[in-house]
DRENBA-884265 format. One line per 8 residues: their letters; for each residue x, y, z of C-alpha. Coordinates in pm, 1 decimal. Example, Ala and Ser with C-alpha at 12.3 -4.5 7.8 and 13.67 -1.06 7.14 Angstrom:
AS	1230.0 -450.0 780.0; 1367.0 -106.0 714.0
END
This chain:
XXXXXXXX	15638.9 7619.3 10702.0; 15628.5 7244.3 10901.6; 15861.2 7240.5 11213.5; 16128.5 6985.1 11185.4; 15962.8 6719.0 11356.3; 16270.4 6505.2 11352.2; 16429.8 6760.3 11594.5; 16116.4 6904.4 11778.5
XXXXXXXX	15926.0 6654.4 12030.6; 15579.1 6705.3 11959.2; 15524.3 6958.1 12284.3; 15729.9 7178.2 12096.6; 15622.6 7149.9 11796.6; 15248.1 7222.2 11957.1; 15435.9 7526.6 12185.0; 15593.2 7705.2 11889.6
XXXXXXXX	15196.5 7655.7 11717.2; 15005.0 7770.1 11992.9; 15189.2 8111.4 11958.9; 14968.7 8175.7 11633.0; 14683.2 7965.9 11715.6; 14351.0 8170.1 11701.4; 14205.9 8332.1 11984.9; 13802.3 8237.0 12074.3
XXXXXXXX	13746.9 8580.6 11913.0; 13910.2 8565.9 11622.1; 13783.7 8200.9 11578.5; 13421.9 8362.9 11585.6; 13540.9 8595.2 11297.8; 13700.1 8277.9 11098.8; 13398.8 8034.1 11145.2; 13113.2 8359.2 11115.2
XXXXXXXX	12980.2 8257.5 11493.8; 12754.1 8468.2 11669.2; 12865.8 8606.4 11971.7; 12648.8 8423.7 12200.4; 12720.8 8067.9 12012.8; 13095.5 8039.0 12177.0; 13153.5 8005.9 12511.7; 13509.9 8106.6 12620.9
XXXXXXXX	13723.7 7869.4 12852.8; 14035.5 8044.7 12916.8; 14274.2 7971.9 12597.0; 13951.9 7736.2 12445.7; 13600.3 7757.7 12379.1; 13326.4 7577.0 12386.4; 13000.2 7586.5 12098.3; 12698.4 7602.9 12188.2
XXXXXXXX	12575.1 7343.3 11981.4; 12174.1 7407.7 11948.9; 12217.1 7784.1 11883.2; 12459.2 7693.8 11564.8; 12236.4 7394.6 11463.3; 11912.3 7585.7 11453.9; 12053.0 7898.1 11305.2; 12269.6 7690.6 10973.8
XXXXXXXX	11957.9 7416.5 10987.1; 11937.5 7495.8 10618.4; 12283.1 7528.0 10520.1; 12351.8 7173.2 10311.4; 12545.2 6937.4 10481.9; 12940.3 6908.4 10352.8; 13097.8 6614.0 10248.9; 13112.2 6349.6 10549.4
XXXXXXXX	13479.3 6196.4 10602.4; 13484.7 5897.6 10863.0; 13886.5 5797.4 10910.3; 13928.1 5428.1 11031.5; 14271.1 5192.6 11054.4; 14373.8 4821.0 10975.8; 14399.9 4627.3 11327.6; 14648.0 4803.1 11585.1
XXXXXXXX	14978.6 4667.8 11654.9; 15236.9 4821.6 11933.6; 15346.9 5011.3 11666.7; 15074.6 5202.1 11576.2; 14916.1 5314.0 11269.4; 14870.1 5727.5 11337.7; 14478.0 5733.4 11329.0; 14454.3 6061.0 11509.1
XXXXXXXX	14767.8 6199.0 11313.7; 14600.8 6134.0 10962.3; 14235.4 6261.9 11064.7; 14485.1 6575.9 11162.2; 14693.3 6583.9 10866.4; 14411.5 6469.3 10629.2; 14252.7 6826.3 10787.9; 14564.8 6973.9 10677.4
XXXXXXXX	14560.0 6876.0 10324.6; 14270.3 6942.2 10272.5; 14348.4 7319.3 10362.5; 14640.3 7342.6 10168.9; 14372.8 7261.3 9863.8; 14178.8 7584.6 9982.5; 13924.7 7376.0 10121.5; 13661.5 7496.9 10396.8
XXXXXXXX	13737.6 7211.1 10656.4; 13731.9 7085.7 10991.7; 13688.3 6789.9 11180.1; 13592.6 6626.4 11506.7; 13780.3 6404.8 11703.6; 13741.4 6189.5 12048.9; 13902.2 6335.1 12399.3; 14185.3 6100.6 12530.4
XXXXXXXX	14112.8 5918.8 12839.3; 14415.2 5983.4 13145.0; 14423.5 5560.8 13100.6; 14655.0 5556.1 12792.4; 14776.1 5950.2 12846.2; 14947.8 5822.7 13152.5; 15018.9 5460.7 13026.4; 15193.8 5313.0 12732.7
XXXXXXXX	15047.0 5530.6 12444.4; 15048.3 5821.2 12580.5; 14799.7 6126.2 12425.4; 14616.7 6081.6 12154.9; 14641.3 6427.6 11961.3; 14793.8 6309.5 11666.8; 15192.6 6407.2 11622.0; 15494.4 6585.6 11447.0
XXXXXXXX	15329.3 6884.1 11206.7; 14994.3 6690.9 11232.2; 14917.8 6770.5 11633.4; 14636.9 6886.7 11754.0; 14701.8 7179.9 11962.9; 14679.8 7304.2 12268.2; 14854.7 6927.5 12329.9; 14879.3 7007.9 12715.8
XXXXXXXX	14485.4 7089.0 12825.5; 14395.9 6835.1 12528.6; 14555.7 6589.8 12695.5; 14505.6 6670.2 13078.1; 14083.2 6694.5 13113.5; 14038.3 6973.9 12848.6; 13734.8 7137.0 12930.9; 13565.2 6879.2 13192.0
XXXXXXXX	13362.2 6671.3 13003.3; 13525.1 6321.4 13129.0; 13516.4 6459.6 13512.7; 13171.1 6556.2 13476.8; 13064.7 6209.1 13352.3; 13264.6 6059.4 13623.2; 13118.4 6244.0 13881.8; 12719.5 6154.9 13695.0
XXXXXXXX	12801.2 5811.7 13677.1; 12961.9 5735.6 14037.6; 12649.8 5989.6 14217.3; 12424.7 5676.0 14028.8; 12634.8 5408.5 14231.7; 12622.8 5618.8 14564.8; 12256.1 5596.8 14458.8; 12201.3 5249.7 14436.8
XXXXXXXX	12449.4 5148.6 14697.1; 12290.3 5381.3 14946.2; 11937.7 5268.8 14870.8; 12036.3 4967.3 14936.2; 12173.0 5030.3 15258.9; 11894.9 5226.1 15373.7; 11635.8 4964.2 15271.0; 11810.2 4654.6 15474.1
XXXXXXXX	11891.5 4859.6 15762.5; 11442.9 5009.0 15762.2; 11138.3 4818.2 15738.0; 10860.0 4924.0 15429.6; 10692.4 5085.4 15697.2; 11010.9 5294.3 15828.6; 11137.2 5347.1 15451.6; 10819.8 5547.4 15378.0
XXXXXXXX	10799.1 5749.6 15684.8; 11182.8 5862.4 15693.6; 11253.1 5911.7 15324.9; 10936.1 5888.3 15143.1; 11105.0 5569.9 14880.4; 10940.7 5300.7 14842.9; 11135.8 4894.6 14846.3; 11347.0 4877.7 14515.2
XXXXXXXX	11453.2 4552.5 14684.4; 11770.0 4498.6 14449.8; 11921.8 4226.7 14387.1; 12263.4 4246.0 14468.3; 12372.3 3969.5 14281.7; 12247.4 4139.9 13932.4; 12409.9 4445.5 13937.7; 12473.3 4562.5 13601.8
XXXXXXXX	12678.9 4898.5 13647.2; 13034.3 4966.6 13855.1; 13225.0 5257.7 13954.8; 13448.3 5429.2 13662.8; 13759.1 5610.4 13757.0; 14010.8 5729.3 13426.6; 14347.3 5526.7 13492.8; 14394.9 5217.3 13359.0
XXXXXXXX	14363.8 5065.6 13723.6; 14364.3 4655.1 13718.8; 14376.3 4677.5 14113.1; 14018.8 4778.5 14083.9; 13859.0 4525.5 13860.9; 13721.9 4343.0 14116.1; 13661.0 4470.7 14459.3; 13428.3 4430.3 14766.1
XXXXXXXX	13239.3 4745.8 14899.9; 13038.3 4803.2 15204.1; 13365.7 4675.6 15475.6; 13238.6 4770.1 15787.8; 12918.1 4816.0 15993.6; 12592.5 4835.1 15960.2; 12646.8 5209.3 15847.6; 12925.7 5149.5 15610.2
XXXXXXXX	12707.8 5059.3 15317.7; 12603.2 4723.3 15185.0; 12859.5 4457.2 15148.5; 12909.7 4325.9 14802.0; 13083.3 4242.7 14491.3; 13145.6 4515.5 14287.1; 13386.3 4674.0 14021.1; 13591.1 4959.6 13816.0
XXXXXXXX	13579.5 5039.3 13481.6; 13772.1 5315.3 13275.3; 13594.2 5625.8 13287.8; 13540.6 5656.7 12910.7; 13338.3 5275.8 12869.3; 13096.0 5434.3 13084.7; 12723.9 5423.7 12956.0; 12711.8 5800.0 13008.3
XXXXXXXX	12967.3 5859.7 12782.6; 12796.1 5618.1 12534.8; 12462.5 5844.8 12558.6; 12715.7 6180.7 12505.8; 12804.5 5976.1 12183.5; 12436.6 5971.0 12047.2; 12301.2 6237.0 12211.2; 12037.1 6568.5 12011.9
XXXXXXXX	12039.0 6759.4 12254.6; 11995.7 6847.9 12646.1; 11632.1 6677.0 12679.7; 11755.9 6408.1 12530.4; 12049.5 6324.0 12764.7; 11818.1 6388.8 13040.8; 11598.7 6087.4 12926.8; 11850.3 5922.5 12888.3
XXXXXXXX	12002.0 5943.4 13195.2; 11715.7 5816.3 13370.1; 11677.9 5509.6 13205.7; 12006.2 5364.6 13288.7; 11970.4 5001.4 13428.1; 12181.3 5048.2 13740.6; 12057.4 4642.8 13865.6; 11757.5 4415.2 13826.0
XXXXXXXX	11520.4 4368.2 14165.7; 11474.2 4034.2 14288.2; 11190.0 3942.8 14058.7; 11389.2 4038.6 13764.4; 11262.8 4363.7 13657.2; 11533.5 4665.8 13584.9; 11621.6 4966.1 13819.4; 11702.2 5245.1 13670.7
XXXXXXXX	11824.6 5566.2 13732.3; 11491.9 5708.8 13761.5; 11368.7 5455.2 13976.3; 11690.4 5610.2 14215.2; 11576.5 5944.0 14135.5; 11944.9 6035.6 14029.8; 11887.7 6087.5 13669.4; 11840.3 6455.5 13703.5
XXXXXXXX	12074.3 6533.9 13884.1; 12318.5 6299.3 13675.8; 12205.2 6527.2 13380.0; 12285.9 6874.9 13593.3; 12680.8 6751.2 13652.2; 12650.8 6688.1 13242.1; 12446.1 6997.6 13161.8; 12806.9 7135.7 13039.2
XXXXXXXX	12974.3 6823.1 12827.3; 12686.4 6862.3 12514.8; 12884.3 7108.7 12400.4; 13200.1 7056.5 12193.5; 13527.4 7188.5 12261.3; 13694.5 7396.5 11987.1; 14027.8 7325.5 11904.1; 14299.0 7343.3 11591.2
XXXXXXXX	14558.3 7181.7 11418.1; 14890.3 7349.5 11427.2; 14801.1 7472.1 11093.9; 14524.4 7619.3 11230.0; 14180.0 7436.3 11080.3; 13909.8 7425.8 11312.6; 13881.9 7030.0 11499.2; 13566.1 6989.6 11759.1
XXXXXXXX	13671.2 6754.0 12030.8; 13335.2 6571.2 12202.8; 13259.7 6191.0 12337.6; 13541.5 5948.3 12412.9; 13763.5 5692.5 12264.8; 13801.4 5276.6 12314.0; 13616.1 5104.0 12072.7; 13663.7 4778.6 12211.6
XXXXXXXX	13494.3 4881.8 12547.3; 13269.0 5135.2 12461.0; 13133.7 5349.1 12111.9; 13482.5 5495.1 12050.2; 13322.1 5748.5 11832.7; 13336.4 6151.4 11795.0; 12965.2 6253.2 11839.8; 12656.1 6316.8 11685.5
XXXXXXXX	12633.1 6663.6 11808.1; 13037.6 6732.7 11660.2; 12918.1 6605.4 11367.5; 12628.5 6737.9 11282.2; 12789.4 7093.0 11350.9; 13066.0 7041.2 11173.6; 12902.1 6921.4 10836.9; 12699.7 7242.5 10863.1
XXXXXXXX	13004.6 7492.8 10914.7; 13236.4 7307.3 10675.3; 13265.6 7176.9 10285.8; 13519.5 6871.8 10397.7; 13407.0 6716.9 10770.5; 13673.4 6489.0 10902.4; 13505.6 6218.9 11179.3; 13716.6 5985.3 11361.1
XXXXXXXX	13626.7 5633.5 11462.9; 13821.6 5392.8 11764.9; 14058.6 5091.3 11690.6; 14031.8 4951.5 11346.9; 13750.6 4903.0 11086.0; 13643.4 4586.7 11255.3; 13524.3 4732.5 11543.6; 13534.5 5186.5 11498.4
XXXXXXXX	13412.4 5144.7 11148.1; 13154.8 4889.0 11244.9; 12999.8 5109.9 11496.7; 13004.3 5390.4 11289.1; 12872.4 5236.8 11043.9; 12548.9 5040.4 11246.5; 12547.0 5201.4 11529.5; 12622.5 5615.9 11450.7
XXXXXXXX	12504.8 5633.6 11095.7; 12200.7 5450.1 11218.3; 12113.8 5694.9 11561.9; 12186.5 5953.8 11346.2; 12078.2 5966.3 10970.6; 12355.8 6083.2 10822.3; 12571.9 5924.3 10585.4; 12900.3 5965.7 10507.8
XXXXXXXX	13066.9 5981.6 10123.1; 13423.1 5780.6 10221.5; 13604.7 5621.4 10455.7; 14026.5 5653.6 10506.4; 14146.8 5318.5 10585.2; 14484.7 5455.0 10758.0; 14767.5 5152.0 10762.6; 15153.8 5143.1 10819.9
XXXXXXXX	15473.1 4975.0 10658.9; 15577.6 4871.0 11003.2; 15201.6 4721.2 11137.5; 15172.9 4579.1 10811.9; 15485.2 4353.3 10853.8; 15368.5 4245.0 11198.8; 15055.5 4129.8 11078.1; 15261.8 3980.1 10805.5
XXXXXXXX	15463.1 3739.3 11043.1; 15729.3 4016.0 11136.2; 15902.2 3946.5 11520.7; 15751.8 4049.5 11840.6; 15776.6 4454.2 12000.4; 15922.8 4466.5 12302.6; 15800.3 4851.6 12457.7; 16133.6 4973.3 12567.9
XXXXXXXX	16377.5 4827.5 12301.8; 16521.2 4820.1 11958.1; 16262.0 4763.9 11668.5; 16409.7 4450.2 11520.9; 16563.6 4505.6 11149.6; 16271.9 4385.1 10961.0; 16065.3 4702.6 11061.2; 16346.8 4938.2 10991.0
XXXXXXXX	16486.5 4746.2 10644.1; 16304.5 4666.5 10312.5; 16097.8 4333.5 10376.0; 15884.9 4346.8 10078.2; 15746.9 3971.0 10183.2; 15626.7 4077.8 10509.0; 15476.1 4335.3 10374.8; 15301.1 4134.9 10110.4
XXXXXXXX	15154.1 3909.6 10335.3; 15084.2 4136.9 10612.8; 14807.8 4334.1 10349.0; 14589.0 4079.5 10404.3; 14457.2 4244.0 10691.9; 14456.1 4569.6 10502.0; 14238.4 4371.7 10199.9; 14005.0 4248.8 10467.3
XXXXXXXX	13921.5 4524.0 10630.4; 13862.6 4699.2 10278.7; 13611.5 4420.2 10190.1; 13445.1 4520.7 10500.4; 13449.9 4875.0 10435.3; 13298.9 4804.7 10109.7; 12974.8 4599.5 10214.4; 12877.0 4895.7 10355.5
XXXXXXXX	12844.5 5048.7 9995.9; 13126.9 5301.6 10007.9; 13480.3 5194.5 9796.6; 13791.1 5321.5 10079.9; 14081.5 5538.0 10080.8; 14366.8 5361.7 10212.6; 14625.0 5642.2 10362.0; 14996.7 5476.2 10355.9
XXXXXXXX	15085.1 5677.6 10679.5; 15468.8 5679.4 10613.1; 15765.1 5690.4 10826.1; 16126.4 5791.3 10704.4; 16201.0 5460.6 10703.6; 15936.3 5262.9 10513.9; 16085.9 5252.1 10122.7; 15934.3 5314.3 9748.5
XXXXXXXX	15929.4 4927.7 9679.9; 15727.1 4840.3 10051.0; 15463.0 5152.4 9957.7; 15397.6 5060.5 9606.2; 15302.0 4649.8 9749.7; 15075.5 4826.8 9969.2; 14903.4 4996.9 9676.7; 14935.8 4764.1 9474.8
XXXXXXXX	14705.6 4528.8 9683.7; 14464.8 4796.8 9822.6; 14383.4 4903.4 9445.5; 14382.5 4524.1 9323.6; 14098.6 4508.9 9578.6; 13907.8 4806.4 9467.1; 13994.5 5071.1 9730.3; 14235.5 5417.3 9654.7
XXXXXXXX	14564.6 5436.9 9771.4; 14775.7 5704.8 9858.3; 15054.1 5797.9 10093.2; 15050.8 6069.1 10287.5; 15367.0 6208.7 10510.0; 15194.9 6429.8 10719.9; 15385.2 6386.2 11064.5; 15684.0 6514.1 10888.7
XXXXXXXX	15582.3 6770.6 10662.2; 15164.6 6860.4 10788.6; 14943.6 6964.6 10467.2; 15210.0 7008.3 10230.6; 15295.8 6623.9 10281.6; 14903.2 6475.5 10277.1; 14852.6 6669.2 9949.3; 14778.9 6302.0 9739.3
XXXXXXXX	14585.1 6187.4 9968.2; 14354.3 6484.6 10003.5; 14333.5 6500.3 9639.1; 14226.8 6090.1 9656.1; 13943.2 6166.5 9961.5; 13809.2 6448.9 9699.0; 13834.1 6258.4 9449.3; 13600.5 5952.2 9634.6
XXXXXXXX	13354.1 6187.2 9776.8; 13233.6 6242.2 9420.5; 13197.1 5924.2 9399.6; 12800.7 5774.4 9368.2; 12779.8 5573.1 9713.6; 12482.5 5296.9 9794.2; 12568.2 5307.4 10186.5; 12335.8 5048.3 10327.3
XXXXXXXX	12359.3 4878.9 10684.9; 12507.4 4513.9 10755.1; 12155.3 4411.7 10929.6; 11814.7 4495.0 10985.0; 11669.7 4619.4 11307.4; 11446.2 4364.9 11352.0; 11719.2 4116.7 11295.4; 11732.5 3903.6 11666.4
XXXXXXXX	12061.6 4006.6 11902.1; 12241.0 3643.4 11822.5; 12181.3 3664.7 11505.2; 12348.3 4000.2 11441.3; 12610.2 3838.4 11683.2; 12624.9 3635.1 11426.5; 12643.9 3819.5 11117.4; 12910.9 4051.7 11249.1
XXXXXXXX	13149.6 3772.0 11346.9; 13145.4 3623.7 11010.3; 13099.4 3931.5 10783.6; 13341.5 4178.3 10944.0; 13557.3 3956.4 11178.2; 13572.8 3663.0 10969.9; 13486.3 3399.2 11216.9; 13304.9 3044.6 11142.6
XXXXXXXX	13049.8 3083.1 11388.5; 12981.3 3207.2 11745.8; 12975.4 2970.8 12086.3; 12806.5 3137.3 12385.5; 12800.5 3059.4 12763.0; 12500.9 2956.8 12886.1; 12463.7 3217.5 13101.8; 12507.6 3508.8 12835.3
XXXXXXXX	12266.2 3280.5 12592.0; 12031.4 3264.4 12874.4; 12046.2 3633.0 12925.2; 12027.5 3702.4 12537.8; 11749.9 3446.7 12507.9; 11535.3 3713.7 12816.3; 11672.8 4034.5 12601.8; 11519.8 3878.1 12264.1
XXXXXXXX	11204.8 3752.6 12457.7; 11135.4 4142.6 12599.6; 11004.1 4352.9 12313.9; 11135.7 4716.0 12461.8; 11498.2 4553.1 12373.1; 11406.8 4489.1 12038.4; 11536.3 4821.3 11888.1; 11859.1 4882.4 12056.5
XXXXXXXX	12171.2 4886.0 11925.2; 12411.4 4605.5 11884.6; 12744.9 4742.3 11998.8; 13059.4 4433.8 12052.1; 13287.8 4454.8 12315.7; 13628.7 4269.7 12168.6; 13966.8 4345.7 12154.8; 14125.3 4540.5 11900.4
XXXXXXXX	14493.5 4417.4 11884.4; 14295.4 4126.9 11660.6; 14040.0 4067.7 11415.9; 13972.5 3746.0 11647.7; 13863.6 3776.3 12016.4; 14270.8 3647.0 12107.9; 14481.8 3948.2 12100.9; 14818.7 3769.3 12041.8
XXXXXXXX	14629.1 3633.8 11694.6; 14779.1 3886.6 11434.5; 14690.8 3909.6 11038.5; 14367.1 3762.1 10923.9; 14275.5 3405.4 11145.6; 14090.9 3151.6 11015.7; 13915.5 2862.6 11159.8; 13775.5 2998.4 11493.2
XXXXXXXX	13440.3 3036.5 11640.2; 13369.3 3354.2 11850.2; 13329.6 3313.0 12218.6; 13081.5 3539.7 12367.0; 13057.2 3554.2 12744.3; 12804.9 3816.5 12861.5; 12585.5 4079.8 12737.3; 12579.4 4431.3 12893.7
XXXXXXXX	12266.7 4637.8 12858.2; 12284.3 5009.8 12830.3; 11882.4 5109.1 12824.6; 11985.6 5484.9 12841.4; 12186.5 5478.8 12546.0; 11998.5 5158.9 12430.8; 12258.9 4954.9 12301.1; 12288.3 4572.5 12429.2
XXXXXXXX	12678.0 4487.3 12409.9; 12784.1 4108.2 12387.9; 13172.2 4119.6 12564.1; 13424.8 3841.9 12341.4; 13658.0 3667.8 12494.5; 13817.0 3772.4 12807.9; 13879.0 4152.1 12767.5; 13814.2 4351.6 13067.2
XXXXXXXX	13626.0 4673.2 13092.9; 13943.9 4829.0 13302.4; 14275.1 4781.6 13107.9; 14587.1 4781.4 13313.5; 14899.0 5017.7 13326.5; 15242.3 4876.2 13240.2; 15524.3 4871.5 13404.6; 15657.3 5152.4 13234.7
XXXXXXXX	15426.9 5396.9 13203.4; 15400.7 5759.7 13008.7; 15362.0 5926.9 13403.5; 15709.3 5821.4 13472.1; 15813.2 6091.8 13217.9; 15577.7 6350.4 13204.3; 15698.1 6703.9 13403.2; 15626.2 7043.7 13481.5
XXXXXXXX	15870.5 7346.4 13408.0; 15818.5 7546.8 13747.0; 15913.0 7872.8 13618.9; 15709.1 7845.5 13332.5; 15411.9 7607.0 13414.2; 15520.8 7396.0 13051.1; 15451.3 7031.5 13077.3; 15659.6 6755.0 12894.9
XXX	15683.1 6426.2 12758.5; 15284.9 6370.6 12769.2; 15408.0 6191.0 12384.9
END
């Protein structure tokens, strides 16, 4: 029976479910784990990964379910709440499922949107360690990635305050001789913390470290959650971690991690994050929660490892991807697909009444007050013209061989007339449509749309890639403004072409990954742009390399690697019941 989530706040709601949730034990019994493949942390567990992998290696894979959105608006379109209650549906049809979804950074938790662990009857519970750290993984990648700064910034300390000879006989290092003014990595901390975009390090004496530029970023756009992301296994993040280009020297060639000799020891603070967390949705299906969200900053994407588990232990395997198909889908679809060979049968194109009419022309959201009338009244016009996003994004979805399922995620006040226009146009442009009113009613009320995801993973798929590997960086630049964003072309600065130009020149770059950094608020690179712009070239401004995680990432526009908090932020409401240790309003 759903709660009343009309009358419950979701920390109820997830409360009242965590009284029946399964314990780690009798989640071993339910998923037929071996003892020694859970590892118990307090209320939640962690799986040990390589143990499950090796023992179901031939177990056939289940059917592969990636959920995506149309581009975000203030209002939000419930990606995390349909992978949830698509999970739920799909068990109310007697179906062996589970999913895997991303761990919420403290950025948005204690900013404007608040946790990400879906809502009403489709939360993913325990909401309270979900949302504050769950089992570690984010600390332990902040504490990997800062010990790399303390690394470089030391070493370079040490090597202007000691001559060659010195450097050898006190420490046994050798003259990195680093450039300070081509740094490539910064600190990561995970608030959304604007006062430390751009800072200067090393104040002081000759003892208080070198004096430089340098920078945040949010925790979760690190490169070491990017190589959690993609990740096989423990040998493989340890490689990783020590080719991480911390800087180039002064003639030009990378430092790395291992250069620092930090990388192992950046691997031992990790050792613990390869394995997913278990959790459950309050109607108890399984949900493994590993790697990180933000799309437009980082991979954005529920991991290999969760994934490759889960479509092992499960018929129906729900995957989540950041943002909207333009940029989560895209990755997924280049990027994850690609590092790891799978492929999936459908994707859920999740969209909204009320987003829809914004990118239709509806009024500005103000956080804070009244929705204006034409979100909460029948506007079939806005909603008409606000599809076009929707239809876009499809079309995209589509060149990657796979036909969507577009999930109307309803509210109470969206009408009959607003959801048929929506699938009306998603059908006219040869995707599925269904609505699904899962916040309000959980599995009972996502019933037609997990009849439409079964019915499109029978479906015959061609999934094929947008480009070629040995397509050159610009010109995938190139091919994913225009194909997926819908751009007329791409201008660079001539710094980031010059720096492209040296990436494409250097054959041990030719393989990575391509992975944009954008915003998501727009198909463009302007966030205020809504709907689906036309006439405008993409500016691209830099290129970050990631040669652990190899992935070279062109950054659009102006958006920053550190987002900012608001001036009304989620912490201003979120408490703790002293008697009881409950905490509220984290949503």
């Amino acid at each position: 029976m759903p709660y009343d989530a009309t009358k419950m706040a979701d920390w109820q709601i997830s409360e009242a479910a965590e009284k029946k949730m399964p314990s780690p034990e009798q989640w071993m019994e339910k998923l037929g784990l071996k003892k020694d493949e859970m590892l118990p942390m307090g209320r939640l567990a962690k799986l040990d990964f390589l143990k499950i992998i090796n023992r179901l290696q031939s177990q056939p894979d289940g059917k592969y379910i990636e959920v995506t959105a149309i581009t975000p608006t203030p209002l939000g379109e419930g990606k995390s709440t349909t992978s949830v209650g698509l999970m739920e549906g799909l068990g109310k049809r007697g179906k062996k499922v589970g999913g895997a979804l991303r761990q919420p950074s403290g950025g948005p938790t204690m900013n404007v949107k608040g946790t990400a662990a879906g809502g009403g009857n489709a939360l993913l519970i325990p909401m309270t360690e979900f949302s504050l750290g769950l089992t570690g993984d984010i600390n332990d990648i902040m504490n990997a990635h800062n010990l790399a700064m303390v690394a470089m910034t030391s070493r370079m300390q040490h090597e202007r305050n000691y001559t060659d000879e010195q450097l050898a006989r006190l420490t046994g290092m050798r003259r990195l001789d680093i450039d300070p003014t081509r740094i490539e990595m910064g600190w990561i901390i995970d608030f959304c913390a604007q006062a430390l975009r751009n800072i200067i390090i090393g104040i002081g004496g000759r003892q208080d470290g070198y004096m430089m530029q340098s920078r945040f970023g949010i925790a979760v756009g690190s490169e070491c959650m990017a190589i959690l992301s993609i990740i096989r296994d423990l040998a493989d993040l340890k490689k990783r971690l020590n080719e991480i280009t911390v800087a180039f020297d002064k003639g030009g060639k990378p430092v790395t991690t291992g250069d620092l000799e930090v990388g192992n020891a950046m691997t031992a603070f990790m050792r613990n994050t390869i394995n997913p967390t278990l959790m459950s949705t309050a109607e108890y299906q399984p949900c493994l929660v590993h790697a990180g969200p933000f799309a437009n900053i980082a991979v954005g994407q529920s991991s290999i490892i969760a994934d490759r588990i889960g479509l092992k232990m499960f018929d129906y395997h729900v995957t989540e991807s950041g943002f909207a198909a333009d940029i989560g889908f895209e990755k997924f679809w280049n990027v994850k697909c690609r590092y790891s060979g799978l492929k999936p049968h459908v994707s859920v194109l999740t969209a909204t009444i009320r987003a829809l009419k914004m990118h239709g022309g509806g009024p500005k959201v103000v956080a804070g007050k009244a929705l204006p009338d034409e979100y909460t009244k029948e506007n079939i016009g806005l909603v008409e013209k606000g599809c076009a996003n929707m239809v876009h994004l499809i079309n995209v979805i589509r060149k990657s061989g796979m036909n969507p399922v577009v999930c109307v995620n309803r509210f109470y006040t969206d009408t009959d007339a607003e959801v048929k226009a929506v699938k009306k146009a998603a059908e006219a442009a040869g995707a599925r449509c269904a609505e699904s009113q899962h916040w309000l009613k959980g599995g009972d009320g996502a019933l037609e749309l997990a009849d439409a995801v079964i019915d499109a993973c029978n479906d015959k798929t061609d999934f094929k890639f947008l480009y070629p590997l040995e397509m050159k960086l610009r010109d995938r630049v190139a091919m994913i403004a225009k194909e997926v964003y819908g751009a007329d072309g791409v201008s660079w600065t001539p710094e980031a072409e010059a720096k492209a130009k040296m990436l494409e020149a250097d054959a041990k770059y030719a393989d990575f990954a391509t992975m944009m950094v954008k915003t998501h608020l727009s198909l463009s690179h302007d966030p205020v742009v809504k709907g689906v712009p036309k006439g405008w070239i993409l500016p691209i401004r830099d290129v970050l390399i990631y040669s652990g995680a190899k992935f070279l990432c062109p950054c659009a526009g102006t958006i920053s690697l550190m987002p900012g908090t608001s001036s009304n932020p989620a912490f201003r409401r979120i408490d703790v019941d002293v008697n009881t240790g409950a905490v509220s309003g984290l949503f």
